[in-house]
C-alpha positions as CSV (number, residue, x, y, z in Angstrom):
1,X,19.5,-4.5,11.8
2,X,20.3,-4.8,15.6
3,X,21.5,-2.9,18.4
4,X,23.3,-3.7,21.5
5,X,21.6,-2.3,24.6
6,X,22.0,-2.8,28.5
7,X,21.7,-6.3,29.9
8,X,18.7,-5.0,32.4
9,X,15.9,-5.1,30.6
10,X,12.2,-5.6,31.3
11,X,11.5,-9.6,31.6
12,X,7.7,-8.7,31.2
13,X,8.3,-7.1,27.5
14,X,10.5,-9.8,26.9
15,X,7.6,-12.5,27.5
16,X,5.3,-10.6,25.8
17,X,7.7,-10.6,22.5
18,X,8.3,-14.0,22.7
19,X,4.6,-15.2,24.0
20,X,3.9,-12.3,20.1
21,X,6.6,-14.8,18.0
22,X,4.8,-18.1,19.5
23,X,1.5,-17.3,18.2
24,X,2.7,-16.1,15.1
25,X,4.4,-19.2,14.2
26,X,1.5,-21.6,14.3
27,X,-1.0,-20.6,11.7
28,X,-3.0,-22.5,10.7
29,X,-3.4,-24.2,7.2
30,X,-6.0,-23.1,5.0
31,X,-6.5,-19.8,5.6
32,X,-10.0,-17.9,3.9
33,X,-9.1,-14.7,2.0
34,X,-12.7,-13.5,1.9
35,X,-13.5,-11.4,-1.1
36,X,-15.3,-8.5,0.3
37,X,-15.7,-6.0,-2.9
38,X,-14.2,-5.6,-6.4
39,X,-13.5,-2.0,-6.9
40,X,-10.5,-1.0,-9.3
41,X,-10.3,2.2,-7.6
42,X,-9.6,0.9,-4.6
43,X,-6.1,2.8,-3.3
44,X,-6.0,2.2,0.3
45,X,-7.6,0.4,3.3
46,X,-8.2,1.0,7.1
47,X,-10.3,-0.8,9.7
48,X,-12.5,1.4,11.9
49,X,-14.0,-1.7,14.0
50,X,-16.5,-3.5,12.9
51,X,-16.0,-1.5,9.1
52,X,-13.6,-1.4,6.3
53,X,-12.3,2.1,5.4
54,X,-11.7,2.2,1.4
55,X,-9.9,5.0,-0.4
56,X,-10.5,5.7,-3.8
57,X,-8.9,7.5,-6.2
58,X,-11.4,8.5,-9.0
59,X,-11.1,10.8,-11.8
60,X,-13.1,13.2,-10.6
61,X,-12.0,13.1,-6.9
62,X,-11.5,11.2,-3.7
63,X,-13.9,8.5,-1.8
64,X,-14.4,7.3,1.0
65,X,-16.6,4.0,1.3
66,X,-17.3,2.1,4.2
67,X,-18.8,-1.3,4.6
68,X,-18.9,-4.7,7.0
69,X,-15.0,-5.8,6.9
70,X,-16.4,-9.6,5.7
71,X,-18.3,-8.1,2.8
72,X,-21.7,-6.0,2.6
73,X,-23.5,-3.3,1.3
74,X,-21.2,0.0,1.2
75,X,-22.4,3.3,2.1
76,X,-20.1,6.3,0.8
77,X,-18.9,8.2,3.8
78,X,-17.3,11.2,2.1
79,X,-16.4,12.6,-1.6
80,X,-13.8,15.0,-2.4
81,X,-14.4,16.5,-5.8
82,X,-11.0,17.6,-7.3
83,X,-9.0,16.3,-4.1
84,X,-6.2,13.8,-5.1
85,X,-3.4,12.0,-3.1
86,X,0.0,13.8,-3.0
87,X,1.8,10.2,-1.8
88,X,1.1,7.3,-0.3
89,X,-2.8,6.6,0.6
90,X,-1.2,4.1,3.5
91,X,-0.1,8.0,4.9
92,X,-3.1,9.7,4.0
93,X,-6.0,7.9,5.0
94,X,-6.0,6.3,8.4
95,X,-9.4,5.0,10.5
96,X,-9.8,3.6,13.7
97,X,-13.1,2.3,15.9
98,X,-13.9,6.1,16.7
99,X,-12.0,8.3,14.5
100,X,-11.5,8.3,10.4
101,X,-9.2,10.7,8.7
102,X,-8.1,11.7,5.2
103,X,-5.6,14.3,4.1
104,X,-6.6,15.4,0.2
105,X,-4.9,18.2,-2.4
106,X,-7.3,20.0,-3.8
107,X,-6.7,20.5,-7.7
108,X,-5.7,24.4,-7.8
109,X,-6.5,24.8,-4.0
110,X,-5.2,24.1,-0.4
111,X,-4.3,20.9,1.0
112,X,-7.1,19.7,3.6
113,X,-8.0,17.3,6.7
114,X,-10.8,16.0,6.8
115,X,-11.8,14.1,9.9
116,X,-15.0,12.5,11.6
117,X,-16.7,9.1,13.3
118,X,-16.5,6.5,11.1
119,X,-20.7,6.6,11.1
120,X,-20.0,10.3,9.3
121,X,-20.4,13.0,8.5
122,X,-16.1,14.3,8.0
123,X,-15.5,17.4,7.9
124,X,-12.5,19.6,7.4
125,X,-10.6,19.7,10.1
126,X,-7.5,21.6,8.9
127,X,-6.7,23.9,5.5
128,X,-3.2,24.8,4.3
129,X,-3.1,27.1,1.6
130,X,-0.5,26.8,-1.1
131,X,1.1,30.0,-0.2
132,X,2.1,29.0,3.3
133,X,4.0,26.1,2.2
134,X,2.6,24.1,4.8
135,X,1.9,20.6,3.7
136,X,0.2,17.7,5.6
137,X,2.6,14.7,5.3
138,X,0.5,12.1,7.3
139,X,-2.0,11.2,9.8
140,X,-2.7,8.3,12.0
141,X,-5.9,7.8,14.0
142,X,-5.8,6.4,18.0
143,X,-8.8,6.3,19.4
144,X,-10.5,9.2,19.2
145,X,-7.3,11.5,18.7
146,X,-5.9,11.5,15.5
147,X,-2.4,12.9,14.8
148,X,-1.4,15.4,11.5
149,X,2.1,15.8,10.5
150,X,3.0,18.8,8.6
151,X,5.9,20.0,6.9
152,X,7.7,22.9,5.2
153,X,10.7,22.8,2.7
154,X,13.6,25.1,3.9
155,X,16.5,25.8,1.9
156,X,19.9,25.5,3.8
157,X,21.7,26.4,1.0
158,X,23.7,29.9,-0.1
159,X,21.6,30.7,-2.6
160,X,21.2,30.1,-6.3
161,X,23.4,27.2,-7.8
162,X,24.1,25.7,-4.0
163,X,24.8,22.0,-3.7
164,X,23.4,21.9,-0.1
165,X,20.3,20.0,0.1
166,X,17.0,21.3,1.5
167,X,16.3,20.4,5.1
168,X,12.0,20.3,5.9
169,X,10.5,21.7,9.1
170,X,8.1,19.9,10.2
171,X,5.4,20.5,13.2
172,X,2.9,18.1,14.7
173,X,-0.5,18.4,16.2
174,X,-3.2,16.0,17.9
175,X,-7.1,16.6,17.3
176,X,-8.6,15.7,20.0
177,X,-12.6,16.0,20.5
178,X,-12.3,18.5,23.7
179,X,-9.6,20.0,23.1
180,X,-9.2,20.5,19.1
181,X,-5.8,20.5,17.5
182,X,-3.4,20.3,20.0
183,X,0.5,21.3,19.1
184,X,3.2,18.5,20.3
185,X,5.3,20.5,22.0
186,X,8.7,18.2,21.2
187,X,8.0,17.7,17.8
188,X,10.1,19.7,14.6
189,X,12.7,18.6,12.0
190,X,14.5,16.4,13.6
191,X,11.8,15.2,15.8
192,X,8.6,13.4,14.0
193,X,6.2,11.6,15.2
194,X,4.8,9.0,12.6
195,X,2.1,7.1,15.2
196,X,-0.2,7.2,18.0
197,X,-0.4,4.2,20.9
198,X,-2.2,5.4,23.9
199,X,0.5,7.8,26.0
200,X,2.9,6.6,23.3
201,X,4.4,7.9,19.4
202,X,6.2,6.5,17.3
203,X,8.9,8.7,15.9
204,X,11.5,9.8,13.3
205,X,14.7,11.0,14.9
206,X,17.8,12.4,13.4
207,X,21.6,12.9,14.8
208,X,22.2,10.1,14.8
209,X,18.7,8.4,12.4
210,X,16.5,6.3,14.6
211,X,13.1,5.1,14.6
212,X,11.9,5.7,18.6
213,X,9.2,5.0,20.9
214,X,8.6,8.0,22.6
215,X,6.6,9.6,25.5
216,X,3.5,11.4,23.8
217,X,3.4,14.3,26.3
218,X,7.1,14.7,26.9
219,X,9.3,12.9,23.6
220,X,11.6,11.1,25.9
221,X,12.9,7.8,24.3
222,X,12.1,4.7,25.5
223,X,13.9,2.5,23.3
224,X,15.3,3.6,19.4
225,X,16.2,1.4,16.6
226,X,19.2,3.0,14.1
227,X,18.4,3.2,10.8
228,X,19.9,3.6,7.5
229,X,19.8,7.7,6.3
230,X,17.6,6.2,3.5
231,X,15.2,4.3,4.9
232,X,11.6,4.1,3.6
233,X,8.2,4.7,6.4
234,X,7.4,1.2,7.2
235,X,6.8,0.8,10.8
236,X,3.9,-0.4,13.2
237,X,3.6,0.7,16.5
238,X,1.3,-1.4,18.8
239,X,-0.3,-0.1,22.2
240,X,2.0,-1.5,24.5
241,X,4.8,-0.3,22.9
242,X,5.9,-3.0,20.6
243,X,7.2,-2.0,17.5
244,X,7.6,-3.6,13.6
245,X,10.3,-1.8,11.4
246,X,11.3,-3.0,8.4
247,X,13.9,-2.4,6.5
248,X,16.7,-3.9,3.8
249,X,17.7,-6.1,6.6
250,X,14.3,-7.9,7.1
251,X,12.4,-7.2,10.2
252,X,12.6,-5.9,13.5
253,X,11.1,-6.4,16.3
254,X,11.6,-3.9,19.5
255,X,9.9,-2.6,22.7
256,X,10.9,-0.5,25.8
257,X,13.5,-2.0,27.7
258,X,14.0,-4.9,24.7
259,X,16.7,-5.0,22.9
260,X,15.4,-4.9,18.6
261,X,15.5,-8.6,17.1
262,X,15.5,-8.9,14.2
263,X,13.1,-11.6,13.2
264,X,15.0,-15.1,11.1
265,X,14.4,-15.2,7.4
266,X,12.5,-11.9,6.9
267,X,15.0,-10.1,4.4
268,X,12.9,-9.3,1.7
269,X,9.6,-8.6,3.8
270,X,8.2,-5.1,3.7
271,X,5.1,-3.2,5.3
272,X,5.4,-5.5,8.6
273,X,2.1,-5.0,11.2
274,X,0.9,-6.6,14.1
275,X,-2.7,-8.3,13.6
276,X,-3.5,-9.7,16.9
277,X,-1.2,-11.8,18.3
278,X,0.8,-12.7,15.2
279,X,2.7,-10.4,12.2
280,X,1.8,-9.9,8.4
281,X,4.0,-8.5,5.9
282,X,4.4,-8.7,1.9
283,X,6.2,-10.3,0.2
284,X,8.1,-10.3,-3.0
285,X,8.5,-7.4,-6.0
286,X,7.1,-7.4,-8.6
287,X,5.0,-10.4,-7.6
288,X,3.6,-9.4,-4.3
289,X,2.2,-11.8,-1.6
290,X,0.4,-11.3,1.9
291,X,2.0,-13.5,4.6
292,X,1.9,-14.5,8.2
293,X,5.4,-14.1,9.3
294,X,6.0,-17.1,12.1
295,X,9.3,-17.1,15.2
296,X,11.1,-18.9,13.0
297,X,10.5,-17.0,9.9
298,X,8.1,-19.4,8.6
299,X,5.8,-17.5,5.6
300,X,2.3,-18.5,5.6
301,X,0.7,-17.3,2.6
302,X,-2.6,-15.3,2.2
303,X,-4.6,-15.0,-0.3
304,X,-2.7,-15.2,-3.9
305,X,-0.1,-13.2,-5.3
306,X,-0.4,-9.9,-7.5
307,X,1.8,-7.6,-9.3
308,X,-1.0,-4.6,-8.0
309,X,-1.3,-4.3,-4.3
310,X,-2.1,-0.4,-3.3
311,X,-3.3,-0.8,0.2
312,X,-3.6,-3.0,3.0
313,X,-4.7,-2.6,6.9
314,X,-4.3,-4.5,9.7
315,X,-5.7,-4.4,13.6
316,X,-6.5,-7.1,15.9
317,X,-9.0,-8.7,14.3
318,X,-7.8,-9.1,10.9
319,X,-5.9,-7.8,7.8
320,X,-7.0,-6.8,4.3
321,X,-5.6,-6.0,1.3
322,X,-6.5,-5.0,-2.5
323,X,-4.5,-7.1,-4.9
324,X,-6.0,-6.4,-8.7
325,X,-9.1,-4.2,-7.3
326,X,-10.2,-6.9,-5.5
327,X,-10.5,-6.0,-1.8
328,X,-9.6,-9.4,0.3
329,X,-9.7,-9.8,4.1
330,X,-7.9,-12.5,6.2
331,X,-9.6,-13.0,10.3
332,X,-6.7,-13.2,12.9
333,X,-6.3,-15.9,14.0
334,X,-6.8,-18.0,10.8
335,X,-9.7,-19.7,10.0
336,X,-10.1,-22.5,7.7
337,X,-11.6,-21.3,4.4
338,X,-15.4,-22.5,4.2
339,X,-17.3,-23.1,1.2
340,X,-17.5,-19.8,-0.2
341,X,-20.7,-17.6,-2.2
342,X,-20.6,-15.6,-5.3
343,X,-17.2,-14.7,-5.4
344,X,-17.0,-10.7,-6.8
345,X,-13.5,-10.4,-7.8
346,X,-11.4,-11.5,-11.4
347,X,-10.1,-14.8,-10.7
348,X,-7.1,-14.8,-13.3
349,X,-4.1,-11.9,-13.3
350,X,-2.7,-11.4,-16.0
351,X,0.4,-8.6,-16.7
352,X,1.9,-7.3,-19.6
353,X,5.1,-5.2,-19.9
354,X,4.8,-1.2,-20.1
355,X,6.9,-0.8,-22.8
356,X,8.1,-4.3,-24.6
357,X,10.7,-4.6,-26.8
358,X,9.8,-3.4,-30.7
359,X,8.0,-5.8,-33.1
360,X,9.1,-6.7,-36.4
361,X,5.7,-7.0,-38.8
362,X,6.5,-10.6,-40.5
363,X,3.8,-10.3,-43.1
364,X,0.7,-9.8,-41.2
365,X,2.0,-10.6,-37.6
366,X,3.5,-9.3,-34.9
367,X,4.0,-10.3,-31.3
368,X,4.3,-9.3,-27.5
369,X,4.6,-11.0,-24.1
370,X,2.3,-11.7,-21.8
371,X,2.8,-12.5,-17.9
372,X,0.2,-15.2,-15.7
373,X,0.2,-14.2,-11.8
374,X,-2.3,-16.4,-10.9
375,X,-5.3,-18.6,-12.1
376,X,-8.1,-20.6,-10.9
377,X,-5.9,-23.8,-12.9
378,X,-3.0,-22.1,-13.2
379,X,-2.8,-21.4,-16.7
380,X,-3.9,-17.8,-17.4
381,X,-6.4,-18.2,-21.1
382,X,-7.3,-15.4,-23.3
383,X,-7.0,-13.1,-26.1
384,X,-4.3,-10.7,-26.1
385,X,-5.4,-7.7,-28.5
386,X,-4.4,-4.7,-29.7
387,X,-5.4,-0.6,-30.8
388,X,-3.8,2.0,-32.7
389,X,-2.6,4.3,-30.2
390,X,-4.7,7.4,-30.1
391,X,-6.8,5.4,-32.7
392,X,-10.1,4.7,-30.9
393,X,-11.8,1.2,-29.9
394,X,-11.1,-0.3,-33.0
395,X,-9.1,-3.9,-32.4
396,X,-6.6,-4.4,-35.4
397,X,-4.7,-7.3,-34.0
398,X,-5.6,-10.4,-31.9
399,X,-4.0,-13.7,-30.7
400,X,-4.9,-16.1,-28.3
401,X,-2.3,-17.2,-25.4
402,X,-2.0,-20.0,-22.7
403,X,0.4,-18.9,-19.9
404,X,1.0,-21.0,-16.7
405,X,1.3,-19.1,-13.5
406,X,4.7,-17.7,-13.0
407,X,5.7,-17.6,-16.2
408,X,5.6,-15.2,-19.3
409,X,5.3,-16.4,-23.0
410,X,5.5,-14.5,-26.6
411,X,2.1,-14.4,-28.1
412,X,1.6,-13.7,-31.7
413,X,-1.0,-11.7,-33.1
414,X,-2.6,-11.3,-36.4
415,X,-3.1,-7.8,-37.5
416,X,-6.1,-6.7,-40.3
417,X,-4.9,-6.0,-43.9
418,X,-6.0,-2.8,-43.5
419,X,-3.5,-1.7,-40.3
420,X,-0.7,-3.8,-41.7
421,X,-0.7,-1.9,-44.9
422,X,-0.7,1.9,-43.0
423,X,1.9,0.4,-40.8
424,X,4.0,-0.1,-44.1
425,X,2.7,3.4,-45.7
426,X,4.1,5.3,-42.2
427,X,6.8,3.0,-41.5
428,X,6.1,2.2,-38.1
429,X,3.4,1.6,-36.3
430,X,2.5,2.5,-32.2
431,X,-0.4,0.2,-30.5
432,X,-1.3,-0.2,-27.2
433,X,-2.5,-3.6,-25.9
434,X,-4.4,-5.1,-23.1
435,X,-6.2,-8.8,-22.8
436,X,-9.4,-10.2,-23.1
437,X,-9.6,-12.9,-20.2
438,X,-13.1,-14.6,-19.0
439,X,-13.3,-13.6,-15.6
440,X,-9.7,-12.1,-15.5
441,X,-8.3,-8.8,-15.5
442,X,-4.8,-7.4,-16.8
443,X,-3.1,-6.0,-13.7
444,X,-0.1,-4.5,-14.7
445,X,0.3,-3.5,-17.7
446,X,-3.5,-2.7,-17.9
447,X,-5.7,0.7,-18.5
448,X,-4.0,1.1,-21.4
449,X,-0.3,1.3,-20.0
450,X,0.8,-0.9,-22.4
451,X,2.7,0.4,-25.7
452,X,3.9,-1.6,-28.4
453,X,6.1,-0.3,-31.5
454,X,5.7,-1.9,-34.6
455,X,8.9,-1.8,-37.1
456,X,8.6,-2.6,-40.7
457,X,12.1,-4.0,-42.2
């Protein structure tokens, strides 16, 4: 998506974007993805230094665990018992080398910001009731200032039955260690900030829709980027003013007094961010990959690919990312990958559909697909296996499988006597299946989100 802007534009942002697109295109080969942590409840990531931010999202509550970004021992930083995440952890958790902040919905309570040094302790910073309608949509940490975007449904309809859709309010404040919460004077509906830069935000404008760069203090545009009425968050702002939007398009690349480029062969890339002097995105749905996106497009690959990839940060040093539960950091620039130690994480992912097609019981067998993302020799092994749904541990069907990477194949299974014959008693029969895969995990698919019907002729 481009724009057409004045001729008279700043030469010095134009050098900087081009010196930006230079450095991105010559990674180089090799690149380590250091396994730093297996943790399957791993939702979201942020740097804060010389520390990796993790969120998780436990049964029981909310975490927040720190550790060295290369790996180390974690120390927990805060727990949230009954908090949960109302969207998208990549909104509601955000760090930086002074500041870390987490928005969390309490279970039957108010929503709450909770804010503190990355060395602890984070406390609450900010509580909205239910009754006031008031929720927190995102923060983002600069510094030591961290900024909290709120907003409150408004019906613009006539009343009961109106087709008119409901337009938000929305308010902004920055917390800021002298001064507490501060209100931004310029923000409201039509007028959200989404980032923090130094004297700089990143915002959401409407009439006509366009992402900005803004003046913090005042709101006045520096440059703007049109967007589509549906487009998705996914922007990165950096402290000069750069900015990374992407969108259906591919990505763009804009800064004060630049026209936006949009970068060659990025349709398809989402979640863009500057990491130093070069750009990573992801790549690919369902199968996701990390990538260093070169000037002329060029995709370096990082890591390997997954089908689950919650969270992912980036700042000048580096970029992480948890694909599977595995928590995997790159160092910008790239490094070659050194003979590694122990490595923590699965090495085979595996996937298997939510909801495959019914299986016909041929005397005692049945079968199912089964999905390889990746393996050490790329052939995912093991034993795919299945439960009576809302029938305990029991395993009443097993078969073995061998599925190269990137492919998916039918695996049959042999159920017991004793299932078969209550399958044929019932008439049906519901199971739900998962893998057993030496060092390998089923990502998705797994936890039991996998249902297969059994029909009997």
């Amino acid at each position: 998506m481009t724009a057409r802007y004045s001729s008279r534009r700043s030469h010095t942002y134009a050098a900087a974007l081009c010196a930006l697109l230079v450095l991105a295109a010559a990674p180089r080969a090799g690149a380590a993805a250091i396994p730093v942590r297996d943790d399957v409840d791993a939702a979201g990531l942020a740097f804060a230094g010389p520390e990796l931010i993790t969120l998780r999202e436990r049964d029981d509550g909310l975490q927040l665990v720190a550790q060295p970004r290369n790996g180390g021992p974690a120390r927990s930083l805060l727990t949230v018992r009954r908090g949960q995440l109302a969207s998208d952890p990549a909104r509601e958790m955000t760090a930086s080398a002074e500041r870390v902040a987490l928005i969390a919905e309490i279970e039957d309570g108010p929503y709450r910001v909770y804010a503190g040094p990355p060395a602890g302790p984070l406390a609450v910073v900010r509580s909205l009731p239910e009754r006031e309608e008031w929720e927190p949509l995102l923060v983002d940490a600069d510094g030591d200032r961290v900024l909290i975007l709120e907003a409150k449904p408004t019906a613009t309809g006539d009343g009961e039955g109106s087709d008119d859709e409901d337009q938000d309010e929305a308010r902004a404040f920055l917390l800021h260690p002298t001064f507490g919460l501060v209100p931004i004077a310029w923000a409201n509906g039509t007028r959200a900030p989404l980032a923090l830069a130094g004297e700089r935000a990143l915002a959401y404008l409407q009439a006509p829709t366009r992402l900005a760069v803004v003046d913090l203090a005042t709101g006045t545009e520096q440059v703007a980027i049109p967007l589509d009425s549906d487009w998705e968050l996914d922007a990165d702002l950096a402290p000069d003013g750069r900015v990374l939007v992407s969108t259906g398009a591919g990505v763009t690349l804009a800064a004060p007094g630049v026209a936006p480029q949009l970068i060659p062969n990025s349709r398809g890339l989402t979640r863009a961010r500057f990491a130093g002097n070069a750009i990573t995105a992801i790549e690919g749905n369902p199968v996701r990959q990390p990538v260093l996106l070169g000037a002329d497009g060029a995709r370096t690959p990082l890591g390997l690919p997954t089908r689950i990839l919650p969270g992912f940060a980036a700042d000048p040093a580096g970029f992480a990312w948890i694909a599977n539960g595995c928590i995997r950091s790159a160092a910008i620039p790239l490094t070659p990958a050194a003979p590694g130690g122990k490595n923590p994480c699965p090495t085979t992912e595996a996937w298997l559909y939510g909801i495959p097609g019914p299986s016909k019981l041929r005397g005692r067998t049945i079968q199912a697909p089964v999905g390889c993302v990746t393996a050490p020799r790329d052939v995912c092994r093991g034993t795919l296996v299945a439960r009576v749904f809302e029938g305990g541990p029991k395993i009443i069907a097993r078969g073995r499988f061998s599925v190269p990477a990137g492919k998916e194949r039918t695996v049959k299974m042999r159920v017991t006597r004793a299932a078969a014959a209550q399958f044929r008693r019932k008439g049906y029969g519901q199971l739900l299946l998962d893998a057993q895969i030496r060092n390998g995990r089923v990502g998705s698919g797994g936890n039991g989100a996998a249902e297969l019907t059994v029909e009997i002729d």
